[in-house]
NUBA-226867 format. One line per 3 residues: for each residue x, y, z of C-alpha. Coordinates in Angstrom, 3 decimals. Each point is the difference from the previous one (the first is absolute). Layout:
# NUBA-226867
X/Y/Z | ...
# end
This chain:
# NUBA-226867
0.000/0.000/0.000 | 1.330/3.170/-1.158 | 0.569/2.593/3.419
0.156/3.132/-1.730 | -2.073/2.638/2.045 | -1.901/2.835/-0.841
-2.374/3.014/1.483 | -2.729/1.647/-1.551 | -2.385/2.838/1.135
-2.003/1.474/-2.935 | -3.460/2.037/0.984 | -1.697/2.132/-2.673
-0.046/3.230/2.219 | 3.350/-0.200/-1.230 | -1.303/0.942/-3.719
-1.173/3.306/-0.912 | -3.611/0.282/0.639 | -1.224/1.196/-3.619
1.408/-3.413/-1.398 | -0.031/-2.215/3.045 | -1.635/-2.969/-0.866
1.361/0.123/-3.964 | 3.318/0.106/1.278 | -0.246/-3.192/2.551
-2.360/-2.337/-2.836 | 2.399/0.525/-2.475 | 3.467/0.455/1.171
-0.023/-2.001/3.328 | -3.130/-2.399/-0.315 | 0.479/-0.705/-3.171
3.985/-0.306/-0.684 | 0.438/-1.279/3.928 | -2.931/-2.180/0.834
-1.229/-0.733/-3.377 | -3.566/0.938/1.150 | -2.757/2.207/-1.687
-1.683/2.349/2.504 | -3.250/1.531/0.205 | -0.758/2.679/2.054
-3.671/-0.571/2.328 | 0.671/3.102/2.295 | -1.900/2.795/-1.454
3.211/1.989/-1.331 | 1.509/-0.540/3.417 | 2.564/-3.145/-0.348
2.920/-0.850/2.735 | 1.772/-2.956/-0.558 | 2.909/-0.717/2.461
2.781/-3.147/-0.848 | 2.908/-1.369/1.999 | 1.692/-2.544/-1.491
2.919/-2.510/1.504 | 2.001/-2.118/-1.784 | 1.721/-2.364/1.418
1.668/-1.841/-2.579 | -2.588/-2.967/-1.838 | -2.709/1.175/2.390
-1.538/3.624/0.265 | -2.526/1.865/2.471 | -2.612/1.808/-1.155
-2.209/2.491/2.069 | -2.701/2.177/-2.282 | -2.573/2.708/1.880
-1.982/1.501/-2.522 | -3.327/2.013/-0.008 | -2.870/-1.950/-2.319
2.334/-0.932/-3.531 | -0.220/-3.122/-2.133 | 3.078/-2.340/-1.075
-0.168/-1.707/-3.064 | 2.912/-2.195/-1.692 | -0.930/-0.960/-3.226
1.108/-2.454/-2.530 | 2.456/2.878/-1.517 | 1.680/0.240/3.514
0.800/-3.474/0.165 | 2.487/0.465/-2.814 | 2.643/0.234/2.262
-1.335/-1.511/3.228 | 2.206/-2.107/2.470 | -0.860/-3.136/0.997
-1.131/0.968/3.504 | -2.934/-0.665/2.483 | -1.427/2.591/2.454
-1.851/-0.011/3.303 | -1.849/2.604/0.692 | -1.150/0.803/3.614
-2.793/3.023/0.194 | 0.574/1.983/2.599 | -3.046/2.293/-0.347
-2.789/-0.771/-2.627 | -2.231/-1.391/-1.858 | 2.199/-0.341/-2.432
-1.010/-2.609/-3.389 | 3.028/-1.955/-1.446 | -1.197/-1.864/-3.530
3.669/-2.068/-1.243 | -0.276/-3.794/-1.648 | -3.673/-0.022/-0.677
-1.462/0.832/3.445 | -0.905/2.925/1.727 | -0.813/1.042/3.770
-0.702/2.488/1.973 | 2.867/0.369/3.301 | -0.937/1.281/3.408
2.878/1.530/2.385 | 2.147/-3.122/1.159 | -0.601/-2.336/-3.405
2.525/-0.837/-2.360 | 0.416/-1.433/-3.423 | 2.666/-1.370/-2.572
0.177/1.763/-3.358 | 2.249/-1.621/-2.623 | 1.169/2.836/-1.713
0.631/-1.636/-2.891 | -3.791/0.295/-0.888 | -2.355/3.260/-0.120
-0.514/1.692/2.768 | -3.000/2.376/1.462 | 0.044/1.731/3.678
-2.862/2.355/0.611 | -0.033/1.554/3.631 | -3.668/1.960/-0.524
0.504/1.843/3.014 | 4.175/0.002/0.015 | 1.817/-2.315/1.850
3.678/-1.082/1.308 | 1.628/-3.420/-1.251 | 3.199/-1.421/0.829
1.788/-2.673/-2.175 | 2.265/-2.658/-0.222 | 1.636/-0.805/-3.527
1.487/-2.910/-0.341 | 2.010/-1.971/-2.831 | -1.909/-2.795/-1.290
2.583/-3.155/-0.014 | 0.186/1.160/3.727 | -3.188/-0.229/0.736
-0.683/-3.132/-2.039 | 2.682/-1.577/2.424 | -1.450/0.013/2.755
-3.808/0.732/-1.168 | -1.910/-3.007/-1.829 | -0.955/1.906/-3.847
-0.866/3.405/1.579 | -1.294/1.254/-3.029 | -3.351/-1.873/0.972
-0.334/1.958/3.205 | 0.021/3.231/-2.424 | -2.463/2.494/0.423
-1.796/-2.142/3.298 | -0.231/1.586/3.650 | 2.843/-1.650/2.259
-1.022/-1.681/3.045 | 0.178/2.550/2.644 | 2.126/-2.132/2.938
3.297/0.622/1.986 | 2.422/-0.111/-2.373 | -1.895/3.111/-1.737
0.111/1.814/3.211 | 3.705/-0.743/0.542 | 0.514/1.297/-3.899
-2.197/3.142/0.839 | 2.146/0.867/3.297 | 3.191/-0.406/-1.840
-0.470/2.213/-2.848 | -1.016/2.078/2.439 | 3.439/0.266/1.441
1.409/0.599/-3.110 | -1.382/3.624/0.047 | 2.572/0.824/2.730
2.622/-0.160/-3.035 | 0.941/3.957/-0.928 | 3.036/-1.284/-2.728
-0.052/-3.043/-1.858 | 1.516/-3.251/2.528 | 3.699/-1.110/-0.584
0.323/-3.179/-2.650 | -0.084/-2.444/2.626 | -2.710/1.187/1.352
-2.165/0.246/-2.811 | 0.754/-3.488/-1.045 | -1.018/-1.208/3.676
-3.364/2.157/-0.156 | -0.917/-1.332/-3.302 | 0.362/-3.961/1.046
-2.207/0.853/3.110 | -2.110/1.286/-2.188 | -0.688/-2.226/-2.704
-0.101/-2.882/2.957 | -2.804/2.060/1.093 | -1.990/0.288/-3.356
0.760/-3.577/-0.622 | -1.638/-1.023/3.756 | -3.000/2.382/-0.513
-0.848/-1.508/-3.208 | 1.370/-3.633/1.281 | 3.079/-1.446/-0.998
0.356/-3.374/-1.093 | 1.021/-2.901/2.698 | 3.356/-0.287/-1.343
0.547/3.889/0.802 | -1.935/0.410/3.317 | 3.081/-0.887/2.208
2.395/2.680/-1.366 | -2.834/2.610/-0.378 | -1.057/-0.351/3.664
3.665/0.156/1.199 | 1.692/2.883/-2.049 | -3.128/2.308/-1.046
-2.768/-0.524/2.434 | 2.164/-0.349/3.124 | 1.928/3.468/-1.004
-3.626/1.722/-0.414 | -1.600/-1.519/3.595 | 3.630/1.096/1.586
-0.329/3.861/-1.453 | -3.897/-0.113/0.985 | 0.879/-0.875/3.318
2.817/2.894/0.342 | -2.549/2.625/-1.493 | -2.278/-1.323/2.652
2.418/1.018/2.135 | 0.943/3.453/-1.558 | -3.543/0.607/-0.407
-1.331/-0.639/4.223 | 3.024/0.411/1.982 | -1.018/2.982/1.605
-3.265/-2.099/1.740 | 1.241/-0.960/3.762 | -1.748/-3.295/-0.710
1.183/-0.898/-3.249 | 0.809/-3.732/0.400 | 1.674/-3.163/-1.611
-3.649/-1.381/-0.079 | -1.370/3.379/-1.305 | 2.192/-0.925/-3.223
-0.814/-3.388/-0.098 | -3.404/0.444/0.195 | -0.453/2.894/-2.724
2.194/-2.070/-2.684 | -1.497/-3.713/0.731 | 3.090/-1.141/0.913
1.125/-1.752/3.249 | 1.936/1.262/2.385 | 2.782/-2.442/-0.017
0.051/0.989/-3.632 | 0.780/3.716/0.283 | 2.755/-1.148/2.230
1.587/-2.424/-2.401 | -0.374/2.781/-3.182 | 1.343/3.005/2.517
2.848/-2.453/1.083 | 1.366/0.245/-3.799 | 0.895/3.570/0.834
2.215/-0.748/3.139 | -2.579/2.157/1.992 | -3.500/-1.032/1.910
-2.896/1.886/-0.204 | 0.887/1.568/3.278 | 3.097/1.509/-1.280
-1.544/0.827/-2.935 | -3.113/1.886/1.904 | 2.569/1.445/2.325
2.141/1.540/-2.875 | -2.743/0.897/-2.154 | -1.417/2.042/3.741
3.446/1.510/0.008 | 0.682/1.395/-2.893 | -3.723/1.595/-0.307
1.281/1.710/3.375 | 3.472/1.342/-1.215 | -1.445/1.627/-2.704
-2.768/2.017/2.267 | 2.451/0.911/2.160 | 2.258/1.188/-2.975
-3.367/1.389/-1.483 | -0.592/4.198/0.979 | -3.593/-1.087/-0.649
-0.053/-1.774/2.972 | 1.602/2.560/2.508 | -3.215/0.359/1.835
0.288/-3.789/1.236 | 1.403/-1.039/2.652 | 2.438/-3.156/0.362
-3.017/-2.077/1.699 | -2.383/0.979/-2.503 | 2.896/-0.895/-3.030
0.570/-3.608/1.990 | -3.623/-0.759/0.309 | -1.320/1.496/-3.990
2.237/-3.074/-1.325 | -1.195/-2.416/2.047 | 2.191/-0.368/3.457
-1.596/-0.535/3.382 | 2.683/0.804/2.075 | 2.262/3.039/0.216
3.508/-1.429/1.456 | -0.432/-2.903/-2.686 | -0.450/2.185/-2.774
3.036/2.462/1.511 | 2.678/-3.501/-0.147 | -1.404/-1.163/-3.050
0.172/2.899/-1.514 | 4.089/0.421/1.344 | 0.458/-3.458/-1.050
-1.044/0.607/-3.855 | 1.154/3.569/-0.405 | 3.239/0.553/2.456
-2.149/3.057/1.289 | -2.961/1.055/2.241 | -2.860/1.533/-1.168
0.292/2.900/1.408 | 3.359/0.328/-1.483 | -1.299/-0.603/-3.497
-2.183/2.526/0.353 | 1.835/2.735/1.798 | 2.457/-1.036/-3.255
-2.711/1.223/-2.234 | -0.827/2.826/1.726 | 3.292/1.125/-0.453
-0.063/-0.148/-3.302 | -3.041/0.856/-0.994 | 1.015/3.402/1.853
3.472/0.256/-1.897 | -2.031/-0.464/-3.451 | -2.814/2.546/0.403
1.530/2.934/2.778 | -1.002/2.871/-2.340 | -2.933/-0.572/-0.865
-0.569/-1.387/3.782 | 1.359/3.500/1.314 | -2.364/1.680/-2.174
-3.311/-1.208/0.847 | 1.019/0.456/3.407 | 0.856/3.158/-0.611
-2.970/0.754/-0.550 | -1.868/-1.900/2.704 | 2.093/2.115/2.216
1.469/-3.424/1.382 | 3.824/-1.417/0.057 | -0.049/-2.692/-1.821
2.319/-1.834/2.789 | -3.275/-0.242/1.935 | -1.563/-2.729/-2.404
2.385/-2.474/2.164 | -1.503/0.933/3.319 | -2.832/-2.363/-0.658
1.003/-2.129/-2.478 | -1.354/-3.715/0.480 | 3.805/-1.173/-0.021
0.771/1.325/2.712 | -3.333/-1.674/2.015 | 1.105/-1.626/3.070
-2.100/-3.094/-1.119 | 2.037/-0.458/-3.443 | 2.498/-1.879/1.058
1.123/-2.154/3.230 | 3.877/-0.793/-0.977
# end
């Protein structure tokens, strides 16, 4: 599989309004996606692509208001042998491909071979992301995919665990190194292959390389996501991802950290950056410890030594410092004018709370 990587963001607010919607059908739907577009908006079209591709496999995520796809026979001239699947995100949204047509709610999914005309209608706009993948790859581990073409996809786990990953793909800003790319796109076409069911002879290595790297990152944006509740739990993950808990132990064990230390850290570094944040000036310490999810003060205080080689109260006194060095004229100006010295901003700064910090 090839590992080459790119990033695409393409919107057409980016055109010139008198010939917005000319400009994106014919020199980006047309050239780039090999797509006819019709406009059902009233005059007032938005359509919004970002585009990842990560070598043999590419992510697709469209927002548009209401607009019509078509890929005609004429398209196809120069069409790769790929499959999609398409996940709707907000809808209804009608896919016709291989002689069938249906209408998707938010959450459905369907395979397009897009080798073979092609409509999408989203009557009311919509948001779609996609997977593209190369055909023979597919075919290995998928039984003749081509007759799951244009059908809804059975809406189980391994759906979810495709629609939480491509999630986390969002978080990328640049395009991913080579390596990673490579290792992104065999996750994900493990993950297309065990939505739409791989064969028996393919089930083994799917489950271990693909799925297992997708229920791992679900269970570490579980984390990222509900660290901050007190009561955030082992069996809290468990429970919301159907797994067991001996489960999340054995996939968290792969990263030489358990979910403790990964709750802990994840606590931690939410808390350095409030402390670092001016935003947060009117907190104090306590407050900080408890907002990301610690019960106790004097735990939160060592931890926090442990990680950083610092106190908290040092951190922030750190950024107050700065923060002061960065912006003193324009500080000593509006105080200035307040007919206050700007030194006296310190006298009750949360920092310096009595309660911030025991050590």
């Amino acid at each position: 599989m090839s590992n080459s990587s790119a990033l695409l963001r393409w919107s057409t607010e980016m055109l010139p309004e008198r010939a917005r919607f000319s400009t994106f059908r014919e020199e980006f739907a047309r050239l780039n996606l090999a797509l006819d577009v019709i406009d059902h908006s009233g005059g007032r079209p938005r359509i919004d692509v970002t585009y990842l591709s990560l070598g043999a496999v590419g992510v697709c995520s469209i927002v548009t208001t209401p607009v019509e796809f078509i890929r005609h026979k004429h398209h196809l001239k120069d069409s790769r042998d790929q499959f999609g699947l398409n996940i709707v995100e907000a809808g209804p949204v009608q896919f016709a491909n291989a002689g069938r047509e249906h209408v998707y709610d938010a959450g459905s999914a369907c395979l397009v071979d897009r080798g073979k005309p092609l409509r999408v209608f989203g009557p009311r706009g919509g948001s779609v992301k996609f997977v593209t993948v190369q055909a023979p790859a597919l075919r290995s581990l998928v039984a003749q995919p081509e007759d799951l073409s244009g059908r809804p996809v059975h809406r189980g786990p391994a759906l979810r665990l495709l629609g939480r990953y491509l999630r986390s793909l969002a978080s990328f800003k640049e395009p991913p190194s080579s390596k990673l790319a490579s290792t992104v796109g065999v996750h994900l076409l493990d993950l297309v292959a065990a939505t739409l069911g791989s064969t028996a002879e393919a089930a083994d290595m799917v489950t271990e390389r693909g799925v297992k790297a997708a229920k791992l990152q679900a269970i570490l944006a579980e984390v990222a996501q509900r660290f901050g509740d007190p009561n955030f739990d082992l069996d809290n993950v468990a429970g919301t991802l159907g797994m067991s808990r001996r489960y999340v132990q054995k996939l968290l064990e792969g990263t030489g950290k358990s979910f403790t230390e990964h709750l802990a850290g994840c606590r931690l570094e939410r808390a350095f950056a409030m402390l670092a944040d001016p935003h947060y000036l009117h907190l104090a310490i306590i407050d900080i410890a408890f907002a990301v999810g610690f019960g106790d003060l004097s735990h939160f205080n060592r931890s926090f030594r442990r990680r950083f080689g610092e106190t908290p109260s040092g951190v922030r006194a750190a950024s107050i410092v700065l923060q002061k060095s960065s912006s003193a004229p324009a500080q000593c100006a509006v105080s200035r004018a307040m007919e206050n010295c700007p030194l006296g901003v310190t006298r009750n700064c949360p920092s310096l709370d009595s309660r911030g910090e025991s050590e």
